[in-house]
N, C-alpha and C positions, 0 to 999 in steps of 0.2 A: 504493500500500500504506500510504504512511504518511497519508492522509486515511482511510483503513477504520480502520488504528488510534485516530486520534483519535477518530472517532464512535464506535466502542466503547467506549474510558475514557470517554469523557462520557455514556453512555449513563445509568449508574449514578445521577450526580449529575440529571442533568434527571429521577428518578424521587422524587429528597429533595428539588427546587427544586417540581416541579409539588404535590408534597403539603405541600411549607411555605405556595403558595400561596393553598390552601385556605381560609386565614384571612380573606382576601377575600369568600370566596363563602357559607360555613358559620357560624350561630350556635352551633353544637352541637358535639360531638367528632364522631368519624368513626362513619357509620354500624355497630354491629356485626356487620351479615349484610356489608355490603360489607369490614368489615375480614377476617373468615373469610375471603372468597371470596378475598381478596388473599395474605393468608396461607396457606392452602392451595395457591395455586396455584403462588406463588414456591417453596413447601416442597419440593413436588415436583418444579421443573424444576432446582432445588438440589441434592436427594438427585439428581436422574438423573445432573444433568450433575459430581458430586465421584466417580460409577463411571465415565460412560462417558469423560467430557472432563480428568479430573483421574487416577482411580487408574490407568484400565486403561490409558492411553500411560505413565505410571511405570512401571509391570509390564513392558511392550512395552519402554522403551527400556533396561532390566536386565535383558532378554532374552540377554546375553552369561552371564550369571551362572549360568543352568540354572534347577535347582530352586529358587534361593535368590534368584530374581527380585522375591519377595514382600518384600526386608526393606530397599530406600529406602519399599515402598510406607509398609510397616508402621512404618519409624521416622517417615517423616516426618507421617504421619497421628496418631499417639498424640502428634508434636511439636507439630501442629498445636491437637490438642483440649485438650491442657495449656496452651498459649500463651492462649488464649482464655478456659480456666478461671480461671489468673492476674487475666489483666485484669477478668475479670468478679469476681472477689471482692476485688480491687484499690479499682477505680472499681465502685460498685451501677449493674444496670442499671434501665431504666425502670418494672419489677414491685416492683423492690424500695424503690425511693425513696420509691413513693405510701404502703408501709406504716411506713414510722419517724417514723408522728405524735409529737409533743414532744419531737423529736428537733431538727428542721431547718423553717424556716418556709417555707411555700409556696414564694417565691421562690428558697429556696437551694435548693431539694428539685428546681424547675424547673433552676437553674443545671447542680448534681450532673447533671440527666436529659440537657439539652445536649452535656453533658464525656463522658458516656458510650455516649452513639449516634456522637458525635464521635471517639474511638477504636476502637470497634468498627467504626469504618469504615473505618479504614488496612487492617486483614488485605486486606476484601472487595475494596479496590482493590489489592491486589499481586495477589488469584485473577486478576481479570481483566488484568493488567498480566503478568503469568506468562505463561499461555494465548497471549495475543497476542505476546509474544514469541519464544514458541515455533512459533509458526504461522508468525512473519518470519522466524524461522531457516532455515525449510524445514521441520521436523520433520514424517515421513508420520503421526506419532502423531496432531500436535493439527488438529482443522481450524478454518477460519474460520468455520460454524456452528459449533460446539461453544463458542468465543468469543464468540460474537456471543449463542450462545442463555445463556449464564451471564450476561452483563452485563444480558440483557432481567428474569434473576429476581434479579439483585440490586436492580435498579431499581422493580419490580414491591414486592419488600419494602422497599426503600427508602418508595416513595409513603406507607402509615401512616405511618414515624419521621418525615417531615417535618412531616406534620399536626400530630402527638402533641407535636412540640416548640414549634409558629406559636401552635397553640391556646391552652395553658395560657401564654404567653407573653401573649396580647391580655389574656386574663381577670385577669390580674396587674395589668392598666395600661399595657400597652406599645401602642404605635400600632399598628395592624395591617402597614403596612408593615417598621416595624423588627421587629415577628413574626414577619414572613415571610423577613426578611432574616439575623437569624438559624439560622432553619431550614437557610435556605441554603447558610449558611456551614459546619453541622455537616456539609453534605455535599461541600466543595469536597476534601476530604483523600481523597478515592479514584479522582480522576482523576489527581493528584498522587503519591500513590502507589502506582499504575499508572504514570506515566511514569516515575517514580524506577528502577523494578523494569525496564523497559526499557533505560535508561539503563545499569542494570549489568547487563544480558544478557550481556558478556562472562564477565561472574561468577558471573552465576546459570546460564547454559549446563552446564558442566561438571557443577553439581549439579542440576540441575534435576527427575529424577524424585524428590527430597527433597521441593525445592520443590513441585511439582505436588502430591504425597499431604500436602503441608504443606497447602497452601490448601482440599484436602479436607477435612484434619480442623477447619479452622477454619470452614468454612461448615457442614460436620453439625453443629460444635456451637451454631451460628446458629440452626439449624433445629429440634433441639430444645431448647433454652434459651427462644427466642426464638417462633420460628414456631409449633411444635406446643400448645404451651398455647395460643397467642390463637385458634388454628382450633378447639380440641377444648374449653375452656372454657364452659357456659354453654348456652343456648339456638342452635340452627341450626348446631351441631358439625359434622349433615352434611351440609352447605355445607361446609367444609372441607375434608373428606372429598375429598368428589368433587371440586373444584376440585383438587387432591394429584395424584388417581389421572390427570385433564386435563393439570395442569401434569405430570409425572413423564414420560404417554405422549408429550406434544407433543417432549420436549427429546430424547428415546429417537429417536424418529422422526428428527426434525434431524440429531441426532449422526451415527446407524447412515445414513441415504439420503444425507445433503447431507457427510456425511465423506469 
């Protein structure tokens, strides 16, 4: 059990490690029909798995509560979307840095983009460190697909942040290696904290459908901050699209047969 859990937290991170290495292979930024398709697709096995894998075992496990089963979902989910809001109007993320020309010069604007994919990465590795913990518990709520298939669509949108950080990194003057190496790095803090959140499973237990509709609300608000404009943006939006409606049915499937 505990080798399935570690390939899970690390799943994540080899999704920001393989797109930081891009720098290697790519003169260009990342293709935009392939960023779509990626985006889309992560978006939707995101929204599925923060109903089927994150709200509705909260609801399920405040099943003692009766009619009023709704409200760790409901606090922890509006906890979650505010916690994320914070941060993102704290630290800018990567939309909003490229527009504060004569603000911040290239390089800082790149630094800022780092510091920010870099934090917005802790939530995403406590979803997946939550989930797994919950699944070592015993819980009949969470299953090990339901786990398995979130850390595959954080890793999936992870792959862009990595590029998007390698890239504008090389074009600055950095050696492609240290490009890539800090890509890397912005992604080591979600297998880390994923293990943290294990680690205090004796503490998170107790609360935990809090927790669970917490990591919901922080991945929706991933999804549309982050996800939904770079799919629906522009030219081949329906790529997006479809890749959505792909990813949403795939993670439904998993959850509902392999649960």
């Amino acid at each position: 059990m505990n080798l399935i859990i570690a390939k899970g937290l690390i799943i994540p991170f080899l999704g920001t490690s393989l797109g930081a290495a891009l720098v290697f292979f790519m003169k260009k930024d990342l293709d935009p029909k392939i960023q779509k398709i990626l985006s889309g697709f992560a978006a939707g096995i995101m929204v599925a798995a923060s109903v089927w894998s994150l709200l509705i075992p909260s609801m399920e496990m405040s099943s003692d509560r009766g009619k009023l089963a709704f409200i760790p979902a409901a606090v922890g989910f509006c906890l979650g979307m505010l916690f994320l809001l914070l941060l993102d109007k704290t630290v800018p993320h990567m939309h909003l840095d490229e527009s504060q020309e004569g603000i911040k010069t290239n390089l800082q604007k790149t630094t800022m983009m780092v510091l920010a994919v870099t934090l917005h990465n802790i939530p995403e590795g406590m979803a997946v460190g939550i989930l797994y913990a919950g699944w070592a518990s015993g819980s009949a709520q969470i299953s090990q697909a339901g786990a398995l298939s979130l850390a595959l669509g954080i890793a999936i949108q992870n792959f862009p942040e990595g590029a998007i950080i390698s890239m504008p990194l090389h074009s600055k003057g950095l050696s492609k290696s240290k490009a890539c190496w800090y890509g890397i790095l912005s992604g080591i803090v979600e297998p880390i904290a994923g293990l943290i959140t294990i680690l205090l499973s004796s503490l998170v237990m107790p609360v935990l459908p809090y927790f669970l509709s917490f990591a919901a609300g922080a991945m929706i608000f991933v999804v549309i901050e982050e996800l939904v404009p770079e799919m629906a943006e522009g030219e081949h939006s329906n790529l997006g699209t479809i890749m959505f409606m792909l990813g949403f049915t795939l993670m439904m499937v998993l959850d509902v047969a392999l649960g």
